[in-house]
C-alpha positions as MATLAB code, in Angstrom:
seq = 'XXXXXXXXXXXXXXXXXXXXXXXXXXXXXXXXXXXXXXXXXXXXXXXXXXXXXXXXXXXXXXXXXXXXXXXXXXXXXXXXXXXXXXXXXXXXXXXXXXXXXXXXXXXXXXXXXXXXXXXXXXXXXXXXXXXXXXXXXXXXXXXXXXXXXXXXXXXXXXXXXXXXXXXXXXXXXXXXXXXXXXXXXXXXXXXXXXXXXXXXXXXXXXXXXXXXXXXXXXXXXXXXXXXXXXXXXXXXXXXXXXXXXXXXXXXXXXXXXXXXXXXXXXXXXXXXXXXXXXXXXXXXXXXXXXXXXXXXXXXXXXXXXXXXXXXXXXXXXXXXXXXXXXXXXXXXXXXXXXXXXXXXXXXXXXXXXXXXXXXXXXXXXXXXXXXXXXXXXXXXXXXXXXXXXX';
ca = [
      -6.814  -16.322  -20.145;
      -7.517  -13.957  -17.510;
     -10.888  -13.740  -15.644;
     -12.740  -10.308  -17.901;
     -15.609   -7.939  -17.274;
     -17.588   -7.610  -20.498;
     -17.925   -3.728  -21.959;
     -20.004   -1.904  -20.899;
     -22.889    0.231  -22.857;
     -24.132    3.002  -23.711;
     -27.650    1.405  -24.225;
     -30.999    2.968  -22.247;
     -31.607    0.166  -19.335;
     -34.345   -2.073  -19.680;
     -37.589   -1.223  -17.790;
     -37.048   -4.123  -15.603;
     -33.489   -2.855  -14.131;
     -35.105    0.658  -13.035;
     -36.549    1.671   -9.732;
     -38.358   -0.826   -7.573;
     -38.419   -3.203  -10.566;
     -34.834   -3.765   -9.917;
     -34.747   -5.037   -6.923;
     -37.388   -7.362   -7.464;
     -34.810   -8.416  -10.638;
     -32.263   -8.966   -7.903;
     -34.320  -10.959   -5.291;
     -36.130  -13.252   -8.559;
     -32.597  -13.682  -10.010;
     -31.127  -14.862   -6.607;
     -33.591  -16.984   -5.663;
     -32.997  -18.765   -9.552;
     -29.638  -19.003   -8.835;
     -29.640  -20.558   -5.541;
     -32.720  -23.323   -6.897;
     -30.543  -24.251   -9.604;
     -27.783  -25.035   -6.901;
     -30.030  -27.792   -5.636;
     -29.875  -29.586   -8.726;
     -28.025  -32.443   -9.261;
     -26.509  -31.206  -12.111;
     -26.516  -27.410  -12.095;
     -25.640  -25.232  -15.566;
     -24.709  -21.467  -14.287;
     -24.155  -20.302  -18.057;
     -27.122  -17.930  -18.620;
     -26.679  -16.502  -15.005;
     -23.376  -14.617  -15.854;
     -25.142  -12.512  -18.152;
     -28.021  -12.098  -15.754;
     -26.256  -10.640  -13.070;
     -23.643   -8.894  -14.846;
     -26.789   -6.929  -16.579;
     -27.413   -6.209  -12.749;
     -24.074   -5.031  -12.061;
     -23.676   -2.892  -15.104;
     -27.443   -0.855  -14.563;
     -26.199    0.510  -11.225;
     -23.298    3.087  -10.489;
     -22.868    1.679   -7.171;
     -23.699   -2.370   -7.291;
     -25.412   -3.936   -5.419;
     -22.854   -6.026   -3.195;
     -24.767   -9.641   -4.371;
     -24.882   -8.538   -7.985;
     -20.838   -8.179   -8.261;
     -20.375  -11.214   -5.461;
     -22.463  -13.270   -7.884;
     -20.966  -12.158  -11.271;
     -17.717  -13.090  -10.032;
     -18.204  -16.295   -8.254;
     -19.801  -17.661  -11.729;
     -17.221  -16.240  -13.812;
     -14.313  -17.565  -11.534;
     -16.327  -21.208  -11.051;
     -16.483  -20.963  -15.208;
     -12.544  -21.786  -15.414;
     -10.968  -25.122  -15.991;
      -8.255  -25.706  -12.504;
      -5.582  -27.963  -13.302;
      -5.154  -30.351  -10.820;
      -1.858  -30.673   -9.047;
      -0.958  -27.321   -9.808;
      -0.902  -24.912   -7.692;
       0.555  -21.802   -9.490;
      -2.265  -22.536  -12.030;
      -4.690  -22.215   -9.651;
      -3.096  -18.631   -7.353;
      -2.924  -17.782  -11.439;
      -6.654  -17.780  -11.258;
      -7.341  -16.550   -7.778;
      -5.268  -13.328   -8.638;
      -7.728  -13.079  -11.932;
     -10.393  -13.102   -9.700;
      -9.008  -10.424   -7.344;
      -8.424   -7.998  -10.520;
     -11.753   -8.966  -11.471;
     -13.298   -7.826   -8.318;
     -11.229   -4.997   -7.794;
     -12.079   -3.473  -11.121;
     -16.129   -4.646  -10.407;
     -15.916   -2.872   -7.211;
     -14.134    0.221   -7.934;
     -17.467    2.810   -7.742;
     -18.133    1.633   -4.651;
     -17.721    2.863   -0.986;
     -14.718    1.059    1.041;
     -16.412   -1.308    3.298;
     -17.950   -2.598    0.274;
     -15.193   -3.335   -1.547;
     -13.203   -4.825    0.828;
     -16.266   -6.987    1.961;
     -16.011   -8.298   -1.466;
     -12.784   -9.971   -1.270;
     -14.236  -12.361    1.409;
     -13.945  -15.031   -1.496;
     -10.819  -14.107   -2.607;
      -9.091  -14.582    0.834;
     -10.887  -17.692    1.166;
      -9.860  -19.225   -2.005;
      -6.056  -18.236   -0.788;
      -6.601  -20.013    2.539;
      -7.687  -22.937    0.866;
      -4.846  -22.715   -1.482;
      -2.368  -22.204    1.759;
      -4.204  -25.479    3.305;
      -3.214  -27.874   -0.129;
      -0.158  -26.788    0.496;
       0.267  -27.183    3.691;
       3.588  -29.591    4.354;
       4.881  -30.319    1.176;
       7.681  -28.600   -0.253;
       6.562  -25.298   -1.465;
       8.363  -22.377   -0.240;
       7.960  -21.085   -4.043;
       4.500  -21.217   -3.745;
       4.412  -20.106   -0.405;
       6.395  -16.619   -1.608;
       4.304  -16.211   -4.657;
       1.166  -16.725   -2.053;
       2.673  -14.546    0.608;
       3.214  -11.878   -2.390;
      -0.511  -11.923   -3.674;
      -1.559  -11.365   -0.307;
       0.418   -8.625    0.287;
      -0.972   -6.746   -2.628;
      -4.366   -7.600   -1.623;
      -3.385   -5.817    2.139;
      -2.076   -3.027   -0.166;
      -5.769   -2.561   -2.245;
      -7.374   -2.744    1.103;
      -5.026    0.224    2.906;
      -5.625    1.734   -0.833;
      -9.166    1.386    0.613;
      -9.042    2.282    4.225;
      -7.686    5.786    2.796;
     -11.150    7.147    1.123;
     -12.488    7.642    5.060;
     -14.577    5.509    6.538;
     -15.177    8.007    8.975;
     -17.826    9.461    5.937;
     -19.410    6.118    6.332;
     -22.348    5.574    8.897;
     -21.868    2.813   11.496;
     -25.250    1.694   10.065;
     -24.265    0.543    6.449;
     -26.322   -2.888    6.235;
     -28.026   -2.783    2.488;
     -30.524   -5.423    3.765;
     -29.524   -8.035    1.258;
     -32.173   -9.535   -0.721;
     -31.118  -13.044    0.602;
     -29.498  -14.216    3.624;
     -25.802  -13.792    3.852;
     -25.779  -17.864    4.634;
     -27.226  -17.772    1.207;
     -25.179  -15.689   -0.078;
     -21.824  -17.552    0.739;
     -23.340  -20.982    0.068;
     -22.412  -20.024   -3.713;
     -18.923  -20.750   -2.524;
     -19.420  -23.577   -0.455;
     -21.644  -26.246    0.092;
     -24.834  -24.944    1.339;
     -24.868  -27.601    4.363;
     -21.790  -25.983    5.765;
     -21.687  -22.859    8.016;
     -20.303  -19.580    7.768;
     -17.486  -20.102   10.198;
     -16.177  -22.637    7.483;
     -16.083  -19.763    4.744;
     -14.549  -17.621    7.169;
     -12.203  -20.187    8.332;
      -9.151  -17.490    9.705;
     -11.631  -15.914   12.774;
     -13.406  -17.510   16.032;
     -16.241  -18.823   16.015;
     -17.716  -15.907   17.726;
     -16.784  -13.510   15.185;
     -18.799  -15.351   12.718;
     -21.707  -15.667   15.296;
     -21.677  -12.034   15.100;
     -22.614  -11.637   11.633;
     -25.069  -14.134   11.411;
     -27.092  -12.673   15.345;
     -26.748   -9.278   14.569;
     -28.011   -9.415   10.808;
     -25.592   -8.085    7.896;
     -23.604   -5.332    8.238;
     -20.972   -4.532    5.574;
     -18.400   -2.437    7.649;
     -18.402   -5.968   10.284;
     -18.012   -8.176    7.499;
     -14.631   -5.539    6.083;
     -13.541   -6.069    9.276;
     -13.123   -9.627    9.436;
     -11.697   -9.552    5.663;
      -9.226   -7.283    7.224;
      -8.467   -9.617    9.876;
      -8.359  -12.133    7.995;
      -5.964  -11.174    5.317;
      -3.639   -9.443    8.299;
      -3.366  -13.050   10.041;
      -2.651  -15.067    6.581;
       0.258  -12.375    5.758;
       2.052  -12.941    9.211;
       1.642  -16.671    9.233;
       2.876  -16.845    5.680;
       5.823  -14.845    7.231;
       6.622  -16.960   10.054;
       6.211  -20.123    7.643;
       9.243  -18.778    4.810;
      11.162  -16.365    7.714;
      14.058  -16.389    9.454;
      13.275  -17.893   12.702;
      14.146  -15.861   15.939;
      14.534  -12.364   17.225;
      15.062  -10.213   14.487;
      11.983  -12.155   12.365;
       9.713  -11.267   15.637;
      10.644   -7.412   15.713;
       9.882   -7.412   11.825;
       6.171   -8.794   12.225;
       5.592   -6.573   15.006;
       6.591   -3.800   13.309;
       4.414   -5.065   10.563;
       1.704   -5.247   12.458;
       1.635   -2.248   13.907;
       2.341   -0.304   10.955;
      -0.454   -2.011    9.158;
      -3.114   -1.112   11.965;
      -2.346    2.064   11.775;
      -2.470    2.107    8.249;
      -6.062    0.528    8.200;
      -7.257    3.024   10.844;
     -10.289    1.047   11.180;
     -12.585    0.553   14.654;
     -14.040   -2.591   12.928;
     -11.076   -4.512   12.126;
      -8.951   -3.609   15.876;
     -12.656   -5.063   17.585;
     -12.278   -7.579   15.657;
      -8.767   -8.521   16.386;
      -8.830   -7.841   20.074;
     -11.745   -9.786   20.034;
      -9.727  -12.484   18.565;
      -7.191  -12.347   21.426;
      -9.757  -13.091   23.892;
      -9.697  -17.170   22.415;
      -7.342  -19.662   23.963;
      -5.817  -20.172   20.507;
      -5.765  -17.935   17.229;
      -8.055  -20.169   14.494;
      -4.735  -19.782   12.206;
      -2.842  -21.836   14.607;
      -3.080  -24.734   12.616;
      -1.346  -22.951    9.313;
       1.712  -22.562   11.691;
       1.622  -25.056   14.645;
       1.502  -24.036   18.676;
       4.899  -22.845   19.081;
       4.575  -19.820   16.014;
       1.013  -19.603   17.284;
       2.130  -18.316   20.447;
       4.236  -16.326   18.876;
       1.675  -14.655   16.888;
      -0.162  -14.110   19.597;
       2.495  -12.046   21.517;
       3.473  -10.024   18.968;
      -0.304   -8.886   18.289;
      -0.627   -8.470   22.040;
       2.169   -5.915   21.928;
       0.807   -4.161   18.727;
      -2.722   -3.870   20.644;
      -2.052   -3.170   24.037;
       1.892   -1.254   23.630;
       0.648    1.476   21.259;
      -1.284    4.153   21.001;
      -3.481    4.158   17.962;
      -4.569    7.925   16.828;
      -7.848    6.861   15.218;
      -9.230    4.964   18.291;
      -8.803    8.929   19.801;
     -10.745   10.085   17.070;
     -13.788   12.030   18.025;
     -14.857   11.956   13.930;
     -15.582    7.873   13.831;
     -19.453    7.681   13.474;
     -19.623    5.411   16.243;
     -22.496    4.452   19.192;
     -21.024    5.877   22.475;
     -22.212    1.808   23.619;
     -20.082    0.624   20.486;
     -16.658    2.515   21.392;
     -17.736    1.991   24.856;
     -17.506   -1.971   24.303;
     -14.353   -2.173   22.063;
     -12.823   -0.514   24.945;
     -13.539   -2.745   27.462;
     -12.529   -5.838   25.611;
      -9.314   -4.079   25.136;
      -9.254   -3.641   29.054;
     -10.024   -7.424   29.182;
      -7.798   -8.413   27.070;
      -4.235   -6.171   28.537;
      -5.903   -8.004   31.925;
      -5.758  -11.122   30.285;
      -1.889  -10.678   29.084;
      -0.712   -9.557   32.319;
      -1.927  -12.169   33.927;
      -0.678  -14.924   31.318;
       2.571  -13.510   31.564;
       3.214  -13.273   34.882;
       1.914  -17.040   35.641;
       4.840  -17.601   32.716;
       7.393  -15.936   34.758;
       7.734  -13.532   32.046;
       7.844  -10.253   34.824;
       9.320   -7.775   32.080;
       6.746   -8.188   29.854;
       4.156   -8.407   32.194;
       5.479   -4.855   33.904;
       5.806   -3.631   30.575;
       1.941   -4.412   29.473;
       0.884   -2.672   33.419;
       2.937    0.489   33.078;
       1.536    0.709   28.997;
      -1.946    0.803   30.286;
      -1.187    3.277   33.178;
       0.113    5.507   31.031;
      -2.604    5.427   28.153;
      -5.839    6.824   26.227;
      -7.596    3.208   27.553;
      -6.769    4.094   30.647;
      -8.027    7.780   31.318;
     -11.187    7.111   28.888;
     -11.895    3.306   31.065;
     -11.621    6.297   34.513;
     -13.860    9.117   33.114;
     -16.378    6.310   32.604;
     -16.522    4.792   35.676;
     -16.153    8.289   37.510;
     -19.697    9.379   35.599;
     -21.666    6.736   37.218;
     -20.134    6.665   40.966;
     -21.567    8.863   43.633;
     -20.426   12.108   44.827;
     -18.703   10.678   47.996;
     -16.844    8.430   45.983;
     -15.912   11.299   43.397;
     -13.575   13.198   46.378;
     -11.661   10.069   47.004;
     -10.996    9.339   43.440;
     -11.505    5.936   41.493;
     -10.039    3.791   44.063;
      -7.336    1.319   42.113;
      -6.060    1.633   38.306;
      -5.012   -1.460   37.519;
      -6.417   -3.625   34.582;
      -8.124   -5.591   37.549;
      -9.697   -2.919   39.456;
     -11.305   -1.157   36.738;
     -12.881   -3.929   35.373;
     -14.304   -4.665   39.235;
     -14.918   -1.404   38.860;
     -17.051   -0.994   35.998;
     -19.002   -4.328   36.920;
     -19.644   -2.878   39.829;
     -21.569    0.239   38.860;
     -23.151   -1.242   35.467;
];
């Protein structure tokens, strides 16, 4: 039986679900739920009807009352062990269930919801992981693509009408808030187990911010699609172009600063975290093809003048994608790989990086240096550059 939202109705809320009142509802009702964790037997029965009472008094939810409602009603079902369809049977209940939760609300909201739902997938890749399950692997790879399709479904209500500043100061920390997936004496890099390290230190330093926390879902259900690819594919050439066009179709189709800084970002690591779903060799070839779809193309939305953006915020995603088409270059030419490494050079000459990385530097160099021009336009020089005269 599929995972259900109870009716809603008609009925006057109760005093204790209006104003102020309610979010001292919230913060009591958390703080129950996350006490009764600690107990060696825990019983989550009445707190389904608790929260989803908080769900249903607000137009817009509150992102921990539908995060809640779901993880009980999901943790309510019987798994049979051994099976695997069984269990993507449920996860795909879960992702209707949040979907249809989620639907009032803005987009980095509900695609910061599906953080469990791409977690419960990865841990469903992991089991597995080496045993003979290319029909699981297909119905996996197809769930996932339909979650990438909700999320571009998403991505198209503008989050350019969204303020960089989104951060709904949850009423619990978003450690907390995840340990009602996992063990509270793990960390959050272990919920989020497809992105570095850093990305996940990010979230935590910075304190919560919904649009950084769509970003890595984004990332993170990107990555599982193309190494679910290169696990059932065709190996070689024409399996390579594919992804890549993939790839870049699907950035563009996200047109999202938050999820390219994240994924640059990403490239910046010796290894992609996903590396073990797919082993070193298909890891490296992940990694190429998203260093072509980052550094090769130009992406109209990182032009866009309309993204509500600190100049310091588009100011840094830009120079970790100068780092990171420095990085490349280099890589490949110590590989002996000259035509892609010419290719990468002559991409950045020729781009938006490039000219907005030069007006930069030329604002903050003196007037004598202004008649002879930003000496040196390579990758390498710029980046001197721009340390330089920080």
């Amino acid at each position: 039986m599929a995972l259900s939202m109870k009716a809603s109705t008609n009925s006057p809320k109760p005093s204790f679900l209006i104003g102020e009142n309610y979010h001292l509802s919230l913060k009591q009702s958390m703080e129950d739920l996350l006490a009764e964790t600690h107990k060696k037997t825990p019983n989550f029965s009445g707190f389904i009807d608790k929260f989803h009472s908080l769900m249903q008094a607000k137009f817009d939810p509150p992102l921990e009352s539908i995060w809640v409602y779901t993880a009980l009603s999901f943790r309510s079902r019987n798994f049979e062990k051994g099976d695997p369809l069984n269990r993507l049977s449920i996860i795909n209940d879960l992702f209707q269930l949040v979907s249809s939760c989620s639907s009032p609300c803005n987009s980095s909201k509900s695609i910061a919801l599906l953080a469990p739902i791409v977690f419960e997938v990865y841990k469903l890749v992991v089991e597995v992981l080496g045993k003979d399950s290319r029909k699981v692997n297909k119905r996996i790879k197809s769930l996932v693509e339909v979650i990438i399709g909700y999320i571009s479904m998403c991505c198209c209500k503008g989050f350019s009408e969204e303020s960089e500043n989104i951060d709904m100061d949850l009423v619990i920390p978003v450690e907390d808030l995840v340990s009602i997936w996992i063990d509270r004496n793990v960390n959050l890099q272990s919920f989020l187990p497809l992105v570095s390290s850093e990305i996940c230190g990010m979230i935590s330093e910075r304190g919560f911010n919904v649009n950084y926390l769509a970003g890595v879902v984004m990332v993170e259900a990107f990555l599982l699609k193309l190494c679910l690819d290169l696990r059932i594919g065709i190996e070689g050439i024409v399996l390579e172009k594919e992804l890549k066009s993939w790839a870049v179709a699907s950035i563009s189709s996200f047109h999202n600063f938050y999820f390219f800084e994240m994924l640059t970002r990403m490239l910046l690591q010796p290894a992609l975290p996903v590396t073990a779903l797919v082993g070193p060799e298909d890891g490296n070839l992940l990694k190429n093809i998203l260093y072509d779809a980052v550094i090769l193309v130009e992406y109209t939305f990182l032009k866009s003048k309309t993204v509500h953006l600190s100049n310091e915020h588009v100011k840094g995603i830009a120079m970790t994608r100068l780092v990171v088409t420095l990085e490349a270059i280099e890589l490949f030419r110590k590989n002996r790989d000259q035509k892609r490494a010419t290719c990468y050079t002559s991409a950045f000459a020729n781009s938006h990086l490039h000219s907005q990385i030069t007006k930069w530097i030329s604002t903050l160099i003196s007037s004598d240096e202004k008649a002879g021009g930003v000496s040196g336009s390579s990758p390498k020089a710029l980046i001197s550059k721009a340390a330089i005269e920080a």
